[in-house]
C-alpha positions as protocol buffer text, in pm:
chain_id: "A"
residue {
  index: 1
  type: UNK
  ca { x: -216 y: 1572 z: 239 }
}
residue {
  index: 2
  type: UNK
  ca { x: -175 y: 1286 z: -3 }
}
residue {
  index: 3
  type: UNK
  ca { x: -159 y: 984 z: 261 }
}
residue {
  index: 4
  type: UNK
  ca { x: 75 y: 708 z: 117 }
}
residue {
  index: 5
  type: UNK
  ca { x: 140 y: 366 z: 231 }
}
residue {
  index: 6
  type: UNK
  ca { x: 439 y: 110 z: 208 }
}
residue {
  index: 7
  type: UNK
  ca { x: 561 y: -214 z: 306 }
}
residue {
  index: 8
  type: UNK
  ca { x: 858 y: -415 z: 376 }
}
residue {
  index: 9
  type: UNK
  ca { x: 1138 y: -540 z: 590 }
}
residue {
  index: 10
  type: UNK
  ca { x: 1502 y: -453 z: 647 }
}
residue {
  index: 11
  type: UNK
  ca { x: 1609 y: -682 z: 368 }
}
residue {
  index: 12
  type: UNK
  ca { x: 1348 y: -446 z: 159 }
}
residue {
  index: 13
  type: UNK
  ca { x: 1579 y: -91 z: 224 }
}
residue {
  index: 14
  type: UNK
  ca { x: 1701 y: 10 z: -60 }
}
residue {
  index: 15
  type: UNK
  ca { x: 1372 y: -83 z: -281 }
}
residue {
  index: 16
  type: UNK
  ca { x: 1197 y: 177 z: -1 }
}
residue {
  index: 17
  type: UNK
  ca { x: 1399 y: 413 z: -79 }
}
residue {
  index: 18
  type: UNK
  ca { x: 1392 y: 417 z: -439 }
}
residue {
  index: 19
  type: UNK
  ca { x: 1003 y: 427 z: -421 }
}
residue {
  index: 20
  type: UNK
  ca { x: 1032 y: 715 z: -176 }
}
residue {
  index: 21
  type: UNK
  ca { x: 1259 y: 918 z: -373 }
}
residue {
  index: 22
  type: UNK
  ca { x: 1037 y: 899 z: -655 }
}
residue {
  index: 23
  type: UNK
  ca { x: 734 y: 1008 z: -495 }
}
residue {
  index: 24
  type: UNK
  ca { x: 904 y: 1267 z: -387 }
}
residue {
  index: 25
  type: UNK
  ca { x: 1070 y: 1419 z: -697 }
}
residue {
  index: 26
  type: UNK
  ca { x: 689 y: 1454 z: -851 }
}
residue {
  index: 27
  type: UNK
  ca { x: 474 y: 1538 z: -524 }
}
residue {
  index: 28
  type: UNK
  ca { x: 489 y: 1751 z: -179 }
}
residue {
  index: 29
  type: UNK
  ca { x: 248 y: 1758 z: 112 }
}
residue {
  index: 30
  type: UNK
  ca { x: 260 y: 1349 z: 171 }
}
residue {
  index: 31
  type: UNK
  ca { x: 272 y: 1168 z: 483 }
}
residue {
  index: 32
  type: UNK
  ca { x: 450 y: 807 z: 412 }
}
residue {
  index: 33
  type: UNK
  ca { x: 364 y: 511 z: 661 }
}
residue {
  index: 34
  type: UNK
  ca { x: 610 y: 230 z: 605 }
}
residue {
  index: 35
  type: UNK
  ca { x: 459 y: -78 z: 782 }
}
residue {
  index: 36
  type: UNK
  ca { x: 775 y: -284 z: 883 }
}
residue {
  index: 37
  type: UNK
  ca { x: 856 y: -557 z: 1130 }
}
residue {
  index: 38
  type: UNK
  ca { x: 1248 y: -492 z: 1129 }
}
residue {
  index: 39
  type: UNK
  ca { x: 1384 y: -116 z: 1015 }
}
residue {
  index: 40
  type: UNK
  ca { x: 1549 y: 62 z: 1235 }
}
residue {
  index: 41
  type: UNK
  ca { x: 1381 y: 384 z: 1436 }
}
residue {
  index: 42
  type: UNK
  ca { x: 1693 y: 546 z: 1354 }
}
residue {
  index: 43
  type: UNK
  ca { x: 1613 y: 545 z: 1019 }
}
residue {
  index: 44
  type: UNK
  ca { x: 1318 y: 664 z: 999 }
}
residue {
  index: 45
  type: UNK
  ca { x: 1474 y: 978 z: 1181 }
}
residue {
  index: 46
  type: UNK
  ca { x: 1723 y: 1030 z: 993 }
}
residue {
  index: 47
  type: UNK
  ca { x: 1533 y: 1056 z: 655 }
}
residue {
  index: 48
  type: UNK
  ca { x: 1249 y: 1344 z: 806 }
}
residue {
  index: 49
  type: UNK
  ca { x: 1543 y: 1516 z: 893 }
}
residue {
  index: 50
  type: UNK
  ca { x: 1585 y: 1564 z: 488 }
}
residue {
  index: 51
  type: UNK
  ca { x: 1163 y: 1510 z: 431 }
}
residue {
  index: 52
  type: UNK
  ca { x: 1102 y: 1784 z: 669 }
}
residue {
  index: 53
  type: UNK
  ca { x: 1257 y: 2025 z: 505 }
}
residue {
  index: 54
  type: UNK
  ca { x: 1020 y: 1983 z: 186 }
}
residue {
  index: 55
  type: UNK
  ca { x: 720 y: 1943 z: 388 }
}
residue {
  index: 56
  type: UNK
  ca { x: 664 y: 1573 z: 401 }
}
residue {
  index: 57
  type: UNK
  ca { x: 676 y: 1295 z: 670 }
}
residue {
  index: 58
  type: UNK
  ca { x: 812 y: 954 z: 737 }
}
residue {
  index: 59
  type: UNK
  ca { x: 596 y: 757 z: 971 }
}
residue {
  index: 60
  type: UNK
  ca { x: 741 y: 373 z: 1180 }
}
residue {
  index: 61
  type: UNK
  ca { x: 488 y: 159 z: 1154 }
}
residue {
  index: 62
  type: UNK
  ca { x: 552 y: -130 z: 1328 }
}
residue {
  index: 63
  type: UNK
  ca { x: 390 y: -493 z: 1300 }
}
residue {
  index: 64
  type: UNK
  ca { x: 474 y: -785 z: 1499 }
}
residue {
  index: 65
  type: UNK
  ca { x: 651 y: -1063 z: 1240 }
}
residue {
  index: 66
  type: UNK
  ca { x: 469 y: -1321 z: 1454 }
}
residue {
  index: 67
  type: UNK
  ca { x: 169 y: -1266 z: 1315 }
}
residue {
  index: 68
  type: UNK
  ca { x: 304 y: -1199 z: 982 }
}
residue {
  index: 69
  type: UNK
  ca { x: 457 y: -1556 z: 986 }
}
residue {
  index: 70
  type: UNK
  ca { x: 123 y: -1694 z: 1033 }
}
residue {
  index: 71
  type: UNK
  ca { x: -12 y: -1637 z: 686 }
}
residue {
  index: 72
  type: UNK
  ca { x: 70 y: -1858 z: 418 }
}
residue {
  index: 73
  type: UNK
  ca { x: 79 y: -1766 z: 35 }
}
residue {
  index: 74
  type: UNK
  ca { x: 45 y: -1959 z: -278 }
}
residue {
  index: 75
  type: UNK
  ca { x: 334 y: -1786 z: -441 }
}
residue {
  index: 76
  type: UNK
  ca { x: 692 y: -1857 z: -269 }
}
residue {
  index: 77
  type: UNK
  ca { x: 841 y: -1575 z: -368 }
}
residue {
  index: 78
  type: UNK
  ca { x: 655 y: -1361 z: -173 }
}
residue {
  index: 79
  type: UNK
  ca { x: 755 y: -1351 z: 143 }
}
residue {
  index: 80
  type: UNK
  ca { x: 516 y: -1268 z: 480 }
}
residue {
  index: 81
  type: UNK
  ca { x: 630 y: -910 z: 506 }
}
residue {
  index: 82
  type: UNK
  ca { x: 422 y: -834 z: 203 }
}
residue {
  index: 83
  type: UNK
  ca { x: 125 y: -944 z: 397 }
}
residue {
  index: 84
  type: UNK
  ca { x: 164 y: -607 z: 640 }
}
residue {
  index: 85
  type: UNK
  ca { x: -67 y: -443 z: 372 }
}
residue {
  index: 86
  type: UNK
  ca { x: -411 y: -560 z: 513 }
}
residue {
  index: 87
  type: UNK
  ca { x: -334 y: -411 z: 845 }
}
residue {
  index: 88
  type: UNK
  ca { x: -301 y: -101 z: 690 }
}
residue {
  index: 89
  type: UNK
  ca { x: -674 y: -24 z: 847 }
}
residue {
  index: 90
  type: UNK
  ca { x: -538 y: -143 z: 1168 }
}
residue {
  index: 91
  type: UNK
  ca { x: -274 y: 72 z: 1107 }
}
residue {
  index: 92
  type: UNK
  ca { x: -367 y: 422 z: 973 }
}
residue {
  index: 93
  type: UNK
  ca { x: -588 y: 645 z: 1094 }
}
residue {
  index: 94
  type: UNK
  ca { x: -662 y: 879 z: 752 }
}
residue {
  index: 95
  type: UNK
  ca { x: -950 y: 797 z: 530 }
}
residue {
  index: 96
  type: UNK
  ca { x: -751 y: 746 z: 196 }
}
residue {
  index: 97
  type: UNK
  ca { x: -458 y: 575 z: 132 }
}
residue {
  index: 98
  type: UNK
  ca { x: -254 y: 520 z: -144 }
}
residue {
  index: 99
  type: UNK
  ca { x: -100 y: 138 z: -85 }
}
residue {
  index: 100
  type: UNK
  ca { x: 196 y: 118 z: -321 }
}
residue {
  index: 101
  type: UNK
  ca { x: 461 y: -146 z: -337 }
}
residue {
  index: 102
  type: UNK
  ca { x: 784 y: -90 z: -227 }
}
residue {
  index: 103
  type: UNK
  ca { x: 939 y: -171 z: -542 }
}
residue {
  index: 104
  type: UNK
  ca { x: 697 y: 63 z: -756 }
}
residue {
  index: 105
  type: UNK
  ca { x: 870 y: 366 z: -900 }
}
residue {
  index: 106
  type: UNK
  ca { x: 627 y: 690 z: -910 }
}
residue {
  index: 107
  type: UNK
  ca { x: 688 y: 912 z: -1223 }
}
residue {
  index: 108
  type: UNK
  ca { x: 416 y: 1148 z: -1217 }
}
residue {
  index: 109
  type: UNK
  ca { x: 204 y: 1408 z: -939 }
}
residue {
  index: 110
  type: UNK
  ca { x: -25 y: 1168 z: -782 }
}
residue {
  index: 111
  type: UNK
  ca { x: -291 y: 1473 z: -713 }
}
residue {
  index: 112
  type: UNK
  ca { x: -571 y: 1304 z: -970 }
}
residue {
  index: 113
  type: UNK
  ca { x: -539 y: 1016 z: -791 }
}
residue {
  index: 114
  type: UNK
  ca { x: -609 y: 1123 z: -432 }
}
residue {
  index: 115
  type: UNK
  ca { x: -902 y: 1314 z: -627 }
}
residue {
  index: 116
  type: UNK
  ca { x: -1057 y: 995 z: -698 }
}
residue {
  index: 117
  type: UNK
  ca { x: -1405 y: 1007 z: -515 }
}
residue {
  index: 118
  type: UNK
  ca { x: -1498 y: 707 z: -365 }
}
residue {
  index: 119
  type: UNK
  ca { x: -1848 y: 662 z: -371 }
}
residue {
  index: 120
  type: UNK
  ca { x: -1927 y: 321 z: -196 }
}
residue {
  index: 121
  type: UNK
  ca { x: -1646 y: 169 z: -341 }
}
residue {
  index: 122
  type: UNK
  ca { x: -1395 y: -55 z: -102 }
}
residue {
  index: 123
  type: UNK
  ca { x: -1072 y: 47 z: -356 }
}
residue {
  index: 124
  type: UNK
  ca { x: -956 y: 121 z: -657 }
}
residue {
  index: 125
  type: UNK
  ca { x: -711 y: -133 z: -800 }
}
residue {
  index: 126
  type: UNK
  ca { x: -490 y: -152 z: -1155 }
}
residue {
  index: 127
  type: UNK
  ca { x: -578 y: -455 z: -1362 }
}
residue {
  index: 128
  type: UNK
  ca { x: -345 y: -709 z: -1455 }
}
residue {
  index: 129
  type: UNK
  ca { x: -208 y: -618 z: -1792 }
}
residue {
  index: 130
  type: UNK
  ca { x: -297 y: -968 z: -1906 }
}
residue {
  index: 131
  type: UNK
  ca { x: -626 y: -969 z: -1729 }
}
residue {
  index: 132
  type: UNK
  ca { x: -958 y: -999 z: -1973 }
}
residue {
  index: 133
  type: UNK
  ca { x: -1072 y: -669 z: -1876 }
}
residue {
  index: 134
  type: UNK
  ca { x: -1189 y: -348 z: -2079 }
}
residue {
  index: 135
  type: UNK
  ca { x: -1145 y: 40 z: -2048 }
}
residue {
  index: 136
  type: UNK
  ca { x: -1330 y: 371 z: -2137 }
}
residue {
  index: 137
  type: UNK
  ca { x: -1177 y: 644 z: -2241 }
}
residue {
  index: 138
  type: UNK
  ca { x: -1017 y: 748 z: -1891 }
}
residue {
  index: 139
  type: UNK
  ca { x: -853 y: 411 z: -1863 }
}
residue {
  index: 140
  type: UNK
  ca { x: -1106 y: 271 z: -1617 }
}
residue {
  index: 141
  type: UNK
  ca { x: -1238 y: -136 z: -1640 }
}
residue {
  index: 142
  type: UNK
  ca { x: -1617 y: -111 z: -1789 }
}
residue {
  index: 143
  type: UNK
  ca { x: -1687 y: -480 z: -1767 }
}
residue {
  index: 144
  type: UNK
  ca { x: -1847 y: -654 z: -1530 }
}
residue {
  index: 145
  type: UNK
  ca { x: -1607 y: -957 z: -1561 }
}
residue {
  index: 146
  type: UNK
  ca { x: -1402 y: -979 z: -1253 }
}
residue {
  index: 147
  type: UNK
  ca { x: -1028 y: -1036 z: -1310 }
}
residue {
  index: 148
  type: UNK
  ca { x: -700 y: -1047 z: -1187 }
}
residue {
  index: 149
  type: UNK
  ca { x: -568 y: -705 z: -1011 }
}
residue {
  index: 150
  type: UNK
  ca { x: -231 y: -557 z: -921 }
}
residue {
  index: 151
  type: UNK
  ca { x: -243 y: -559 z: -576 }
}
residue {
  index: 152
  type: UNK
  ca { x: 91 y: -344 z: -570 }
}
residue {
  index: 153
  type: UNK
  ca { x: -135 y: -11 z: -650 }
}
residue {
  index: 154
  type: UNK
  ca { x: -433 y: 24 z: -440 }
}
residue {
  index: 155
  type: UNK
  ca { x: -654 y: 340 z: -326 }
}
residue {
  index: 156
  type: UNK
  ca { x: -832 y: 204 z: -8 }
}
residue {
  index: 157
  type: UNK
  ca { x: -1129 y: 363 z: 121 }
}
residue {
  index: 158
  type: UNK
  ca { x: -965 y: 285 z: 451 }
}
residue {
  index: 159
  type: UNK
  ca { x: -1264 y: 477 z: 638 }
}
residue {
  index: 160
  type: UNK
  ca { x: -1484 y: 162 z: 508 }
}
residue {
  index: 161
  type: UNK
  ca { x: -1205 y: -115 z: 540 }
}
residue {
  index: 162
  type: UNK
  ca { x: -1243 y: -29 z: 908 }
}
residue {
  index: 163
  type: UNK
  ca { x: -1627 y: -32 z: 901 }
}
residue {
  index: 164
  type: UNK
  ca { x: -1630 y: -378 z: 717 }
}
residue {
  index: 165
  type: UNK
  ca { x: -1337 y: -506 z: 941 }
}
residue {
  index: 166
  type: UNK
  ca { x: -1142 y: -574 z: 615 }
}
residue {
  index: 167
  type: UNK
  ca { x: -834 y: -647 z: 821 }
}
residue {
  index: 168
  type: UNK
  ca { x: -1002 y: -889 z: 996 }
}
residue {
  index: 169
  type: UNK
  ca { x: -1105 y: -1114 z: 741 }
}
residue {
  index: 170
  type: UNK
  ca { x: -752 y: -1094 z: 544 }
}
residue {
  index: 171
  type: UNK
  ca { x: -585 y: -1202 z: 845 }
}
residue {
  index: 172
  type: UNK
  ca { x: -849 y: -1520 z: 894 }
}
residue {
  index: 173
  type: UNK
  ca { x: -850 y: -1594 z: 473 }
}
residue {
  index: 174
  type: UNK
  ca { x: -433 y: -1522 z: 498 }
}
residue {
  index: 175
  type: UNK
  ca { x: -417 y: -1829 z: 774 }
}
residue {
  index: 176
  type: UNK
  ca { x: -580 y: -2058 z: 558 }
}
residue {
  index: 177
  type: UNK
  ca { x: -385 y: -2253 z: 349 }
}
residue {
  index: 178
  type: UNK
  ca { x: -622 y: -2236 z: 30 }
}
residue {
  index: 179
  type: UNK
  ca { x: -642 y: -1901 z: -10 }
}
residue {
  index: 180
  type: UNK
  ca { x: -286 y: -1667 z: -49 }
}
């Protein structure tokens, strides 16, 4: 089952569903977590009464906006919903997950992606277009040269972000006004 991950708020709806529909025109057998501080239950039942039927799964994840509102960014318009991401180990009990924004539309079978093998790594993350990286053949960053990612696609190793306590140290770093 290709585990997938969103995030957002009320205000965030219609974006949700947009990515949702797309993932769904291109993949089955996926389980969706939507971490949230605000969407209604309801909701969330009434859309796997239509996922059901094509074998795939909504799942309410709630987070407490409390101690969303606690961590500060350096960009103002993001806004501390987006921060519900790094409790995704907190939050999710599979191995992989597919974090994708909620904004991000999917136009292709994500199967070679959830084939990825891990290895050690933590994740797998898309550059920055205008980063200064470079590819192979396959697309993937052979430098050593570490720069700027796309947080809005990530495969997490979430089996290791637990074992590391990655939550943990996003939520301390997110507090800190220096680092967002």
């Amino acid at each position: 089952m290709k585990v997938i991950v969103l995030n957002g708020d009320c205000d965030y709806l219609n974006q949700i569903e947009t990515t949702i529909k797309s993932i769904m025109v291109h993949n089955q057998d996926v389980k969706i977590y939507v971490i949230n501080p605000d969407i209604p239950h309801e909701w969330f039942v009434n859309l796997n009464y239509y996922l059901k039927q094509i074998g795939a799964e909504i799942v309410d994840k709630k987070v407490d906006p409390e101690l969303l509102d606690q961590m500060h960014s350096s960009r103002n318009h993001i806004s501390t919903a987006a921060f519900g991401r790094i409790l995704i180990p907190k939050l999710i009990s599979e191995d992989k997950v597919l974090y994708l924004d909620s904004d991000i539309i999917v136009d292709a079978n994500l199967d070679a992606v959830f084939a990825i093998d891990f290895g050690e790594n933590m994740l797998y993350a898309v550059p920055d277009f205008y980063g200064p990286h470079k590819f192979d053949e396959q697309g993937y960053v052979i430098d050593d040269e570490i720069g700027e990612y796309n947080t809005g696609v990530l495969l997490i190793n979430n089996k290791r972000w637990r074992e590391e306590k990655v939550a943990d140290r996003l939520l301390e770093m997110g507090k800190n006004d220096n680092h967002g």
